[in-house]
PDB file with one MODEL, atoms N, CA, C and O in Angstrom:
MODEL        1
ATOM      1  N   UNK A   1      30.040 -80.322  -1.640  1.00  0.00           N
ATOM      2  CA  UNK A   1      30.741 -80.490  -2.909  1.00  0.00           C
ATOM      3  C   UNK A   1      29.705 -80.610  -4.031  1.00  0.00           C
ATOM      4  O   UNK A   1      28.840 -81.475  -3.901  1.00  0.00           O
ATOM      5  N   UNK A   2      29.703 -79.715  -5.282  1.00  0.00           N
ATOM      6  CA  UNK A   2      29.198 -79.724  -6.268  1.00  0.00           C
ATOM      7  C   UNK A   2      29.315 -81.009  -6.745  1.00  0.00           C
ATOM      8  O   UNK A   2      30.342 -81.665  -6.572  1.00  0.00           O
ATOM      9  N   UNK A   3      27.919 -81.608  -7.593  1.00  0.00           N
ATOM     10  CA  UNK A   3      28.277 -82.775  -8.852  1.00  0.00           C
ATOM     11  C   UNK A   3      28.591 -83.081  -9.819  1.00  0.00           C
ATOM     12  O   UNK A   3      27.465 -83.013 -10.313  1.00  0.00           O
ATOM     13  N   UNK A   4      29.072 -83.331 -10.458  1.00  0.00           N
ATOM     14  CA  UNK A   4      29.400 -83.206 -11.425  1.00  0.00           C
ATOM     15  C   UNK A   4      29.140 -84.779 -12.966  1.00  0.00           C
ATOM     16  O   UNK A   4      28.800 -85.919 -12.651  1.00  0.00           O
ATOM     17  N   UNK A   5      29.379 -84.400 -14.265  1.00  0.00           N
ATOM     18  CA  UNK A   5      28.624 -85.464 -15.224  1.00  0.00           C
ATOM     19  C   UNK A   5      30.032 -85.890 -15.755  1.00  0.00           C
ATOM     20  O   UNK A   5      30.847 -85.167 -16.327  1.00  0.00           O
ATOM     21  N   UNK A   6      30.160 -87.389 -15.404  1.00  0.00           N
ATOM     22  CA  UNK A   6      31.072 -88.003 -15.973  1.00  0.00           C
ATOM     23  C   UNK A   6      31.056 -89.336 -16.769  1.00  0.00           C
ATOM     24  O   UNK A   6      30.043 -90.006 -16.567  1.00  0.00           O
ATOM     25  N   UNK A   7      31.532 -89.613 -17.221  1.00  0.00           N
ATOM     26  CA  UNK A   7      31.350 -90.686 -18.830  1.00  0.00           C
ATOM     27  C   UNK A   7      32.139 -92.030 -18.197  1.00  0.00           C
ATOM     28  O   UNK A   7      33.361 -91.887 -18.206  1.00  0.00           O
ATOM     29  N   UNK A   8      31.744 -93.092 -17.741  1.00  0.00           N
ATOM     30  CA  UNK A   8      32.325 -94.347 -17.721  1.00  0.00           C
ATOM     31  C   UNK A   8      32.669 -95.137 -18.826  1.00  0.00           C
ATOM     32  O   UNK A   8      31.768 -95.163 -19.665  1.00  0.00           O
ATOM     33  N   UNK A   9      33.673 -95.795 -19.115  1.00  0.00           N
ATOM     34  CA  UNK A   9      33.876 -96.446 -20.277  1.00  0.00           C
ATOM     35  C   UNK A   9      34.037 -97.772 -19.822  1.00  0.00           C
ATOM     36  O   UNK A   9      34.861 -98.020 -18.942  1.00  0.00           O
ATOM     37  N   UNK A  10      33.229 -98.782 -20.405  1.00  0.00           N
ATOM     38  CA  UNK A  10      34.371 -99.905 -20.618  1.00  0.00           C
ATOM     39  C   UNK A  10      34.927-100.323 -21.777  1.00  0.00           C
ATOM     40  O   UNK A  10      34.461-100.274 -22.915  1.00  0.00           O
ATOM     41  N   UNK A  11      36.132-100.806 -21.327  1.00  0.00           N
ATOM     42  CA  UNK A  11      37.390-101.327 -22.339  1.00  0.00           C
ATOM     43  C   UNK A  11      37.492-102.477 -22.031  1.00  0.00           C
ATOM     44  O   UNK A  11      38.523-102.858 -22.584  1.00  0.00           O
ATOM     45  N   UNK A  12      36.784-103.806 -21.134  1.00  0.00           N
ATOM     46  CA  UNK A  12      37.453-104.743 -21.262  1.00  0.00           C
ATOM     47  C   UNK A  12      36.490-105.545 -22.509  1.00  0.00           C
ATOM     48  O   UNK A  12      35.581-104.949 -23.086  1.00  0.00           O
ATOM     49  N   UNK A  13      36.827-106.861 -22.780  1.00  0.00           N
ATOM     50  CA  UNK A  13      36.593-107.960 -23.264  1.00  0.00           C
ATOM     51  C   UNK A  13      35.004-108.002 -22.920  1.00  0.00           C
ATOM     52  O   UNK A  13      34.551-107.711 -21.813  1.00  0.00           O
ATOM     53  N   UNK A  14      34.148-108.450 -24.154  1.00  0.00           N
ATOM     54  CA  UNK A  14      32.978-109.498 -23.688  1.00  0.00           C
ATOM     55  C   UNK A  14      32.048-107.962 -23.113  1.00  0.00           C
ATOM     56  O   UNK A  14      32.402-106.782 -23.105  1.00  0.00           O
ATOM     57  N   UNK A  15      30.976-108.516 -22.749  1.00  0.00           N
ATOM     58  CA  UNK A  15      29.781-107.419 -22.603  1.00  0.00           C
ATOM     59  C   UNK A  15      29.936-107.025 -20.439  1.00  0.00           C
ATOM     60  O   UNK A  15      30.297-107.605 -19.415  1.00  0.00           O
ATOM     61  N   UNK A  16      29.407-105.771 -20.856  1.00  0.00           N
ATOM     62  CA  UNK A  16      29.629-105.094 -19.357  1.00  0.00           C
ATOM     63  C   UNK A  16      29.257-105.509 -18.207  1.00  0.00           C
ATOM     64  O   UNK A  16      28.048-105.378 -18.012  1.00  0.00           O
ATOM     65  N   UNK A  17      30.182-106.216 -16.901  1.00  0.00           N
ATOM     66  CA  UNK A  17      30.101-106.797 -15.786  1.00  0.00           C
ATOM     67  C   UNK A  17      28.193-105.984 -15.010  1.00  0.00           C
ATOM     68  O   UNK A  17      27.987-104.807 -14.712  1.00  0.00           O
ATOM     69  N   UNK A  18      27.365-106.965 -14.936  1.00  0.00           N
ATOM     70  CA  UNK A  18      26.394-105.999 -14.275  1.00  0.00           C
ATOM     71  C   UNK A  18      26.561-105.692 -13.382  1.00  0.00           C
ATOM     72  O   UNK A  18      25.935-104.687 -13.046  1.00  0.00           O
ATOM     73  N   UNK A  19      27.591-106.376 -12.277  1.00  0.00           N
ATOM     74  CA  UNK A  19      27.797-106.187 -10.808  1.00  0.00           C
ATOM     75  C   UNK A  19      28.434-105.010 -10.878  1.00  0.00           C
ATOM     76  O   UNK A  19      28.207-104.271  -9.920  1.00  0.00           O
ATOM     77  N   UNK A  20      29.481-104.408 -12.069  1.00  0.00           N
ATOM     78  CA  UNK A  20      29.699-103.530 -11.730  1.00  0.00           C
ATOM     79  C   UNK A  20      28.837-102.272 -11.697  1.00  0.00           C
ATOM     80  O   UNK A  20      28.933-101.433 -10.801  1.00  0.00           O
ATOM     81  N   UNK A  21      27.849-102.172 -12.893  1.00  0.00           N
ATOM     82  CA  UNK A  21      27.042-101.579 -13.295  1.00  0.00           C
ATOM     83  C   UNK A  21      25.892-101.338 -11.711  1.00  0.00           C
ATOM     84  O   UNK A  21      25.432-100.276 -11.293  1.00  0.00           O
ATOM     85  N   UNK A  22      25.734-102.567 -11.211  1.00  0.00           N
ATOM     86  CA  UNK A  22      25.094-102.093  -9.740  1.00  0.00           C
ATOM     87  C   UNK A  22      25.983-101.492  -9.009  1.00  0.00           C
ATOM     88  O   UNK A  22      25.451-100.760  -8.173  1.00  0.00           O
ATOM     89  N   UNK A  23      27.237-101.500  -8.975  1.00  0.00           N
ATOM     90  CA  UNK A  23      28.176-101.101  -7.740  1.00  0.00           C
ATOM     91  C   UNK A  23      27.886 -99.524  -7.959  1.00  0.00           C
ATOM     92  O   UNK A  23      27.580 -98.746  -7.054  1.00  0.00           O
ATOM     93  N   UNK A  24      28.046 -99.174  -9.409  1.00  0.00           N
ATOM     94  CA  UNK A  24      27.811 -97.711  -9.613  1.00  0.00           C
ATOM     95  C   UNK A  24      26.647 -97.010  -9.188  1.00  0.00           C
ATOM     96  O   UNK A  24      26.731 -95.966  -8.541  1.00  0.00           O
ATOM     97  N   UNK A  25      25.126 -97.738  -9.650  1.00  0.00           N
ATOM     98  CA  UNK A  25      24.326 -97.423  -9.739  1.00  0.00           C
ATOM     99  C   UNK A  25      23.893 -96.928  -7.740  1.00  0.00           C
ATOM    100  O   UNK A  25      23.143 -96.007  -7.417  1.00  0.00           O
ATOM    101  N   UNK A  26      24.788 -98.058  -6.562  1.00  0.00           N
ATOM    102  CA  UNK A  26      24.241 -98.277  -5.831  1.00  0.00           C
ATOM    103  C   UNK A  26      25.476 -97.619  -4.612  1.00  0.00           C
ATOM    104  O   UNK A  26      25.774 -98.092  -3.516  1.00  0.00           O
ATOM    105  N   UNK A  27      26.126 -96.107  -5.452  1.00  0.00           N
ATOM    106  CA  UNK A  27      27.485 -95.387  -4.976  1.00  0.00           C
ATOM    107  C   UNK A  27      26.216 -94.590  -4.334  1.00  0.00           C
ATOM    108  O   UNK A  27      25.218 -94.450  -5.042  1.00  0.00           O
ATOM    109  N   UNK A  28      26.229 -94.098  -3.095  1.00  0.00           N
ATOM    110  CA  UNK A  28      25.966 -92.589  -2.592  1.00  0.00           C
ATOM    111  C   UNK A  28      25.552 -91.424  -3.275  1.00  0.00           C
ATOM    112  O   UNK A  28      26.606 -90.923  -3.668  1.00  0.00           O
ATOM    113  N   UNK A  29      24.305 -90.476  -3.758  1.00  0.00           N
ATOM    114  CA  UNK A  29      24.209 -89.307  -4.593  1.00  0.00           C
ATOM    115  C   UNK A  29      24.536 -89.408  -5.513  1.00  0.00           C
ATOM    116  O   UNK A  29      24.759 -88.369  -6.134  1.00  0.00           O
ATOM    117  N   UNK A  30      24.854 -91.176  -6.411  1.00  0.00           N
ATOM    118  CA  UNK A  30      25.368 -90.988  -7.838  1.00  0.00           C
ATOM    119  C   UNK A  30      24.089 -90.897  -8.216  1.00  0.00           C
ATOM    120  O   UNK A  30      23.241 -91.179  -7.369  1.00  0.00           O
ATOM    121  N   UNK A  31      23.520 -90.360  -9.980  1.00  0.00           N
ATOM    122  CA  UNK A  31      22.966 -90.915 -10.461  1.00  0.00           C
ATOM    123  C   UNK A  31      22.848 -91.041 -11.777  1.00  0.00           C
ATOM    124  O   UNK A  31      22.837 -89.957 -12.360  1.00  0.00           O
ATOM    125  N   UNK A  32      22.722 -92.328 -12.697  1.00  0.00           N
ATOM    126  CA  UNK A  32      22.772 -93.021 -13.950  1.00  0.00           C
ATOM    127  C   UNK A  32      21.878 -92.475 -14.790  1.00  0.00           C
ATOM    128  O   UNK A  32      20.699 -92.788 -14.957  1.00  0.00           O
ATOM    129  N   UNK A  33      22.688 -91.413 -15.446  1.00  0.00           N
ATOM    130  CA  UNK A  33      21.849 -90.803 -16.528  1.00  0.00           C
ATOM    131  C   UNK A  33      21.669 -90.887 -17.702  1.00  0.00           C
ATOM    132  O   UNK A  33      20.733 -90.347 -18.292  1.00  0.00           O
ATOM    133  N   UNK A  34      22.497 -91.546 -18.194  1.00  0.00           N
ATOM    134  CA  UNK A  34      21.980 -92.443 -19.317  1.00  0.00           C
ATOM    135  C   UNK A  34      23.247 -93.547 -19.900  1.00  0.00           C
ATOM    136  O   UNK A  34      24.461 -93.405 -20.046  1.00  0.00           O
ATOM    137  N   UNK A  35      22.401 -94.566 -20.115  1.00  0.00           N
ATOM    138  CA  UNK A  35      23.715 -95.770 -20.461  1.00  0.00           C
ATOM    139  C   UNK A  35      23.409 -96.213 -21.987  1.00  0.00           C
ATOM    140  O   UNK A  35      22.331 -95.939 -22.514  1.00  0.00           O
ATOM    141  N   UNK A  36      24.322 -96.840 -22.585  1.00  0.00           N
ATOM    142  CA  UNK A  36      24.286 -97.486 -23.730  1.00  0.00           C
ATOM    143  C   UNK A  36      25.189 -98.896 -23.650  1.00  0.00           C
ATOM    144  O   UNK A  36      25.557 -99.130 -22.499  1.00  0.00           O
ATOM    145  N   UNK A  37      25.508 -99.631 -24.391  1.00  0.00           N
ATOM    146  CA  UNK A  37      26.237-100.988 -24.209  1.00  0.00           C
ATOM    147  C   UNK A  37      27.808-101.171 -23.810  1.00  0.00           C
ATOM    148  O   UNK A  37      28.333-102.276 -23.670  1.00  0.00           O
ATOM    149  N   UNK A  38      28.473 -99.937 -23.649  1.00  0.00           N
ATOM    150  CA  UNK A  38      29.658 -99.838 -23.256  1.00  0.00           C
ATOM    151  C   UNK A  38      29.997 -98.566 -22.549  1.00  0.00           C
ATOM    152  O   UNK A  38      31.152 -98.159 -22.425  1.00  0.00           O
ATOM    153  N   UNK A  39      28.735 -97.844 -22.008  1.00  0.00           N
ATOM    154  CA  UNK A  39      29.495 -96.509 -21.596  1.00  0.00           C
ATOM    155  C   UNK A  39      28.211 -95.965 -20.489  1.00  0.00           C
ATOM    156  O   UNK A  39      27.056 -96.246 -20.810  1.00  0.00           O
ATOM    157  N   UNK A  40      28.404 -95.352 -19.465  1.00  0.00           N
ATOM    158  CA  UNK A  40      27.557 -95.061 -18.474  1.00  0.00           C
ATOM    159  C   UNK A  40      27.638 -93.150 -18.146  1.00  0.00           C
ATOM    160  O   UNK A  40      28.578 -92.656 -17.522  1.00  0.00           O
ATOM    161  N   UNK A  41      27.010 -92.702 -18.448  1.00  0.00           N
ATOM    162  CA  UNK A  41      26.911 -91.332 -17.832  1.00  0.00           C
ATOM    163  C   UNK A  41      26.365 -90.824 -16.310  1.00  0.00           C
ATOM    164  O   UNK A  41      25.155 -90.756 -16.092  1.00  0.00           O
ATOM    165  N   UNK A  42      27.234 -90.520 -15.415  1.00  0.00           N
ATOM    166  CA  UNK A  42      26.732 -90.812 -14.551  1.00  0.00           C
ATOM    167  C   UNK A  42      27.441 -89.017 -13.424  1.00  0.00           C
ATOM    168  O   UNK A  42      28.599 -88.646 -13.234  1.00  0.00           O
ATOM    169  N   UNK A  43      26.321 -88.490 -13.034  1.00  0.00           N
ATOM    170  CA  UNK A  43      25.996 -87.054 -12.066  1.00  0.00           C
ATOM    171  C   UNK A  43      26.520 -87.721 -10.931  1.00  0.00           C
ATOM    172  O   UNK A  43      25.871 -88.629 -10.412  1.00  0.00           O
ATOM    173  N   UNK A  44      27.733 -87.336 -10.444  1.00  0.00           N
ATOM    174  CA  UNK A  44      28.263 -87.657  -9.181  1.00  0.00           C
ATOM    175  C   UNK A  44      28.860 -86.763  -8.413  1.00  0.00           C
ATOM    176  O   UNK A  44      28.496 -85.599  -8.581  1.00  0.00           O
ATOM    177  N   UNK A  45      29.828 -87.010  -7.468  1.00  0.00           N
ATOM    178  CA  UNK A  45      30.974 -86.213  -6.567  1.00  0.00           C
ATOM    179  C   UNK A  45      32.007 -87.142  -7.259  1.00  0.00           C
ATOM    180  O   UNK A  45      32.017 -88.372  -7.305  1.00  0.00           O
ATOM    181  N   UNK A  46      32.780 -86.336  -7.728  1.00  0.00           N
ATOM    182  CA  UNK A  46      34.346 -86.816  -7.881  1.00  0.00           C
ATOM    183  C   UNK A  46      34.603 -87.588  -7.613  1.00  0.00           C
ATOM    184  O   UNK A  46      34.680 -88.590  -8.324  1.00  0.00           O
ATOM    185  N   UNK A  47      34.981 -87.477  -5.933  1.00  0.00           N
ATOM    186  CA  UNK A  47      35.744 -88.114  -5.362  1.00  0.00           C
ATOM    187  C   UNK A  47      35.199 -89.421  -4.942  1.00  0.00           C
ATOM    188  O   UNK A  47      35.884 -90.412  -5.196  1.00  0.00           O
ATOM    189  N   UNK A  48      34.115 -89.564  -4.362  1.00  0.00           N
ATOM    190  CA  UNK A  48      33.527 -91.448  -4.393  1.00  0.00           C
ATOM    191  C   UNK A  48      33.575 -91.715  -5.327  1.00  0.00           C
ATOM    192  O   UNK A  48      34.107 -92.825  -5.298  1.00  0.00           O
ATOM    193  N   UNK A  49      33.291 -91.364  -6.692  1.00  0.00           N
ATOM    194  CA  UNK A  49      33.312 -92.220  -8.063  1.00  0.00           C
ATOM    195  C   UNK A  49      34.457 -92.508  -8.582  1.00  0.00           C
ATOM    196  O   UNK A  49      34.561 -93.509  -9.290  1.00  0.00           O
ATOM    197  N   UNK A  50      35.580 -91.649  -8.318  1.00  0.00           N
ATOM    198  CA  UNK A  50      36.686 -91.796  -8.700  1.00  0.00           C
ATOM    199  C   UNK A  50      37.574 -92.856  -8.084  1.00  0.00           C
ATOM    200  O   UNK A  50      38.291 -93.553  -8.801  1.00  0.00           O
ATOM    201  N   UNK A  51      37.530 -93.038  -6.295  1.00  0.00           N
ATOM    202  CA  UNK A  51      37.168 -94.215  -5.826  1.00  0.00           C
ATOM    203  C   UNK A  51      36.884 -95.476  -6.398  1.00  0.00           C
ATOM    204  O   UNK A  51      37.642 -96.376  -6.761  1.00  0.00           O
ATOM    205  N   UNK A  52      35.763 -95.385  -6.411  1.00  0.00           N
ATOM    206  CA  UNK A  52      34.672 -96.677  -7.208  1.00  0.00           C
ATOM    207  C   UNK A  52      35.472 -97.104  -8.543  1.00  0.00           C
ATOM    208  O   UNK A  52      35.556 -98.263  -8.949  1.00  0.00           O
ATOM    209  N   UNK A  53      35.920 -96.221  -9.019  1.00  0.00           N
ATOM    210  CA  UNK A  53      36.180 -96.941 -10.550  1.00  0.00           C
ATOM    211  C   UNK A  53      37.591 -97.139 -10.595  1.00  0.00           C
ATOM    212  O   UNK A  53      37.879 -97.610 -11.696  1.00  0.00           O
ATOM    213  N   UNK A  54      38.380 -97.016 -10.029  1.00  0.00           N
ATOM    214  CA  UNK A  54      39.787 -97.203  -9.261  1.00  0.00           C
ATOM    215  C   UNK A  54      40.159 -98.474  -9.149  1.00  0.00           C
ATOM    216  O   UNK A  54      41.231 -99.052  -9.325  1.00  0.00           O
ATOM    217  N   UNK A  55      38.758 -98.920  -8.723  1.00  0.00           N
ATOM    218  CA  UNK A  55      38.351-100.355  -7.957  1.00  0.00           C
ATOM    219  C   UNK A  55      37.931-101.358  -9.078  1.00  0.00           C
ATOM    220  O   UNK A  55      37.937-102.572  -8.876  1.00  0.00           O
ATOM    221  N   UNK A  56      37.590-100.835 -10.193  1.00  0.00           N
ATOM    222  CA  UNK A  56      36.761-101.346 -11.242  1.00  0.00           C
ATOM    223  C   UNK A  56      37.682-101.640 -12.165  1.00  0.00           C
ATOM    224  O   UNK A  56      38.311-100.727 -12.699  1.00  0.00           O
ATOM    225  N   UNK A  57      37.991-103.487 -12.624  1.00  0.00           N
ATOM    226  CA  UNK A  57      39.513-103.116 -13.766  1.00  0.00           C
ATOM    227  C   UNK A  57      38.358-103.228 -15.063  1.00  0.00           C
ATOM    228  O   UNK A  57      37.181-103.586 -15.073  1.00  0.00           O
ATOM    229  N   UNK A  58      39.127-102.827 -15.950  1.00  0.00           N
ATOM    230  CA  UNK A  58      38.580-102.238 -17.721  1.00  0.00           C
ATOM    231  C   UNK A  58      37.710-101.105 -17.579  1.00  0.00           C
ATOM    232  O   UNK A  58      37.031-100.899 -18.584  1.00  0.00           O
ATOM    233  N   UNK A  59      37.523-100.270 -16.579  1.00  0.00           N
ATOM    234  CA  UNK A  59      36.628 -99.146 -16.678  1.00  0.00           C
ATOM    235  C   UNK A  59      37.460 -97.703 -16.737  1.00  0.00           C
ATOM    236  O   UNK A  59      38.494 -97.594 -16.078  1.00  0.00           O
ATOM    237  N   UNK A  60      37.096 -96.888 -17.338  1.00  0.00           N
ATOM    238  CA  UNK A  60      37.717 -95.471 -17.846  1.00  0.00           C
ATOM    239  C   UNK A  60      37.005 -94.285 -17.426  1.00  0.00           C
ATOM    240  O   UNK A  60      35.953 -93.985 -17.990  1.00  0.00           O
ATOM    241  N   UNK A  61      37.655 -93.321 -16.137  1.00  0.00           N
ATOM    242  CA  UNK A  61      36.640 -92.235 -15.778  1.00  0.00           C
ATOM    243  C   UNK A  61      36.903 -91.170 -16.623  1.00  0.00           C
ATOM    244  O   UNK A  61      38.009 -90.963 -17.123  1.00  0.00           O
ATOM    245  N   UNK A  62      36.131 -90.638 -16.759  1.00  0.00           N
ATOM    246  CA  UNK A  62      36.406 -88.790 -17.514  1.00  0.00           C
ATOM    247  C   UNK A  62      35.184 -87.940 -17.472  1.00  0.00           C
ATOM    248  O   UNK A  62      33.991 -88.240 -17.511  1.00  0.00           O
ATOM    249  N   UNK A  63      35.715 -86.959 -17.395  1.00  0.00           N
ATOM    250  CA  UNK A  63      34.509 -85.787 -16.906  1.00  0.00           C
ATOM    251  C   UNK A  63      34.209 -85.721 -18.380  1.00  0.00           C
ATOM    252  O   UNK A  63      34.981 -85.975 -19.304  1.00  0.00           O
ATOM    253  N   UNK A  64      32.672 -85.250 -18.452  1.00  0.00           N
ATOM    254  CA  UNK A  64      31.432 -85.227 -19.900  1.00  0.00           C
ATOM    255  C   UNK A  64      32.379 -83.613 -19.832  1.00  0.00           C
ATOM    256  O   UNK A  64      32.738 -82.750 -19.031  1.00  0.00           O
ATOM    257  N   UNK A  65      32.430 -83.908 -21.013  1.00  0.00           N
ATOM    258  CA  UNK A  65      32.635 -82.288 -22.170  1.00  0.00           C
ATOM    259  C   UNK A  65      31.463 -82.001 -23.078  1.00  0.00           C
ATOM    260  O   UNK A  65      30.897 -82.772 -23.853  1.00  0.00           O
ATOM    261  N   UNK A  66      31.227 -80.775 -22.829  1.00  0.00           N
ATOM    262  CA  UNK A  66      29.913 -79.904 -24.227  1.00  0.00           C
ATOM    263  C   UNK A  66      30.592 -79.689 -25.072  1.00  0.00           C
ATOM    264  O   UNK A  66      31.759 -80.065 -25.185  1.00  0.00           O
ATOM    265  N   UNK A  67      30.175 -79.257 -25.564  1.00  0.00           N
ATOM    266  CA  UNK A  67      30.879 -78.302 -27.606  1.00  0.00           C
ATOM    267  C   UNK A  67      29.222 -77.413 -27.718  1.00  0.00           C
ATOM    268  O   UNK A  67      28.062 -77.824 -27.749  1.00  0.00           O
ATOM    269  N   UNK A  68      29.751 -76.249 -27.750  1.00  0.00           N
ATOM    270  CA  UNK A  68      28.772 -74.867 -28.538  1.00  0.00           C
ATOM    271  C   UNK A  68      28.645 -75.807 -29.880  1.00  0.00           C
ATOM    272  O   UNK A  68      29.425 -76.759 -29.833  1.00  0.00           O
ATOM    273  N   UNK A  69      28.034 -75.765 -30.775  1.00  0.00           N
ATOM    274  CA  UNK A  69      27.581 -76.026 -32.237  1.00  0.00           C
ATOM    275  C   UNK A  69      27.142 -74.163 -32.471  1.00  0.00           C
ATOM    276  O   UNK A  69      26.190 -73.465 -32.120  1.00  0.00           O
ATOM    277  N   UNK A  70      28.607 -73.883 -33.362  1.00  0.00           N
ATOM    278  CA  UNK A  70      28.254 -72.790 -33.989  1.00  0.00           C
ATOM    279  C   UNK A  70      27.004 -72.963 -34.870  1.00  0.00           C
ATOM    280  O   UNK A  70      26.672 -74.069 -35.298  1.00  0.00           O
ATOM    281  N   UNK A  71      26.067 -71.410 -35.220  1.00  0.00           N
ATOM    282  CA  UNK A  71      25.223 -71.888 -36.300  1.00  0.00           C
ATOM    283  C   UNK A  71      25.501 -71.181 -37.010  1.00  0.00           C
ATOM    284  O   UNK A  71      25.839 -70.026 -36.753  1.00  0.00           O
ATOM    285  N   UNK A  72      25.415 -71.811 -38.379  1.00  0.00           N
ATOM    286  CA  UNK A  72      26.641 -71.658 -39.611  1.00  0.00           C
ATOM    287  C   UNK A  72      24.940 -71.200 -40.867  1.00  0.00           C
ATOM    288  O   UNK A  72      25.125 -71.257 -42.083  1.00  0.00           O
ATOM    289  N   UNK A  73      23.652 -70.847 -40.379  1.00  0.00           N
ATOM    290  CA  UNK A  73      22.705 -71.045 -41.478  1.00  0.00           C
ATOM    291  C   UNK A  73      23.242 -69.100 -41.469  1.00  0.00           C
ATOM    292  O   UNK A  73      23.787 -68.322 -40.687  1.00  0.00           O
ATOM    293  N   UNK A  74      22.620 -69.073 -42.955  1.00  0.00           N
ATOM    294  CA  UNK A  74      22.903 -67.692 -43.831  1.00  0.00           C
ATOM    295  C   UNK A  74      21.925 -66.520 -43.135  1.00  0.00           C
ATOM    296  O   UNK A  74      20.795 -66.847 -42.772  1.00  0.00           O
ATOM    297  N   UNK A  75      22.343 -65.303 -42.981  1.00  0.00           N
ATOM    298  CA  UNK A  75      21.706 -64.386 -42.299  1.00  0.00           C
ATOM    299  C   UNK A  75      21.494 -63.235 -43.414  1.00  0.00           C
ATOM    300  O   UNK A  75      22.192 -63.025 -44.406  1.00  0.00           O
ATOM    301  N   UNK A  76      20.484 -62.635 -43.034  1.00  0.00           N
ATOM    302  CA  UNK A  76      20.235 -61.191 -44.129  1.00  0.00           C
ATOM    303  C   UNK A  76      20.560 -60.437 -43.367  1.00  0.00           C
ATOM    304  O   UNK A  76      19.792 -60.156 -42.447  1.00  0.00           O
ATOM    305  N   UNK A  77      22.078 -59.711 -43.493  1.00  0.00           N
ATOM    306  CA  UNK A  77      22.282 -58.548 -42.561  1.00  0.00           C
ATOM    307  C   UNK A  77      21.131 -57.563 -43.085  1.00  0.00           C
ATOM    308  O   UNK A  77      20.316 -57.480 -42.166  1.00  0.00           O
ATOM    309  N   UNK A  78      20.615 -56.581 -44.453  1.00  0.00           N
ATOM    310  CA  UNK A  78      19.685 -55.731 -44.765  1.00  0.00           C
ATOM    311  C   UNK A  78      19.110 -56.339 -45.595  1.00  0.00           C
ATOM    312  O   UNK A  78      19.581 -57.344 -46.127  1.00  0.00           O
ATOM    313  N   UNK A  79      17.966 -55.838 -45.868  1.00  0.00           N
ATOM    314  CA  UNK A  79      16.754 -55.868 -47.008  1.00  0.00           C
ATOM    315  C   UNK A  79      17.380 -56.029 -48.140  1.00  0.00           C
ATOM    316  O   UNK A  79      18.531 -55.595 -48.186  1.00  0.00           O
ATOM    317  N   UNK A  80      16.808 -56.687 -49.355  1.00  0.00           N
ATOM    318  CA  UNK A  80      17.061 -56.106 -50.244  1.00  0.00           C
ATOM    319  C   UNK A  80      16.720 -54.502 -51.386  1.00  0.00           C
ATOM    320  O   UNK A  80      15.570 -54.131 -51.624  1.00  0.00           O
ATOM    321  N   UNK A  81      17.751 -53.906 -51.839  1.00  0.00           N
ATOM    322  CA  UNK A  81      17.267 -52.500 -52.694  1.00  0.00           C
ATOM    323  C   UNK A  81      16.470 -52.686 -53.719  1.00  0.00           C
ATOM    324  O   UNK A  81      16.082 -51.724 -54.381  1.00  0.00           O
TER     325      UNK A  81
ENDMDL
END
């Protein structure tokens, strides 16, 4: 099974349980790619993490989304005459 990059949230109260933060860190082939004070990015399999956070109350799974960034700077289709 492919891995895939998914975004942990927490929503509860008060600053983020570390135990949970190890439970994640210490899932099978996960790995913690980058965290900030309420949210964990984390390269996994679906299905154990989805598991894991099932298990986890105030936490929010969702698969990471990109966005293209059109580039919007001015082009010279020809020379000028």
């Amino acid at each position: 099974m492919a891995k895939g990059r998914f975004v942990l949230r927490y929503r509860g109260e008060g600053v983020v349980p570390d135990a949970d933060v190890t439970r994640v860190q210490q899932l099978p082939g996960a790995v913690v790619v980058d965290s900030s004070a309420r949210m964990l990015v984390v390269e996994a399999d679906a299905g154990p993490l989805r598991a894991l956070v099932d298990g986890l109350p105030d936490w929010v799974l969702a698969p990471e989304q990109a966005f293209v960034v059109p580039d919007v700077r001015q082009k010279i289709e020809r020379p000028p005459t």
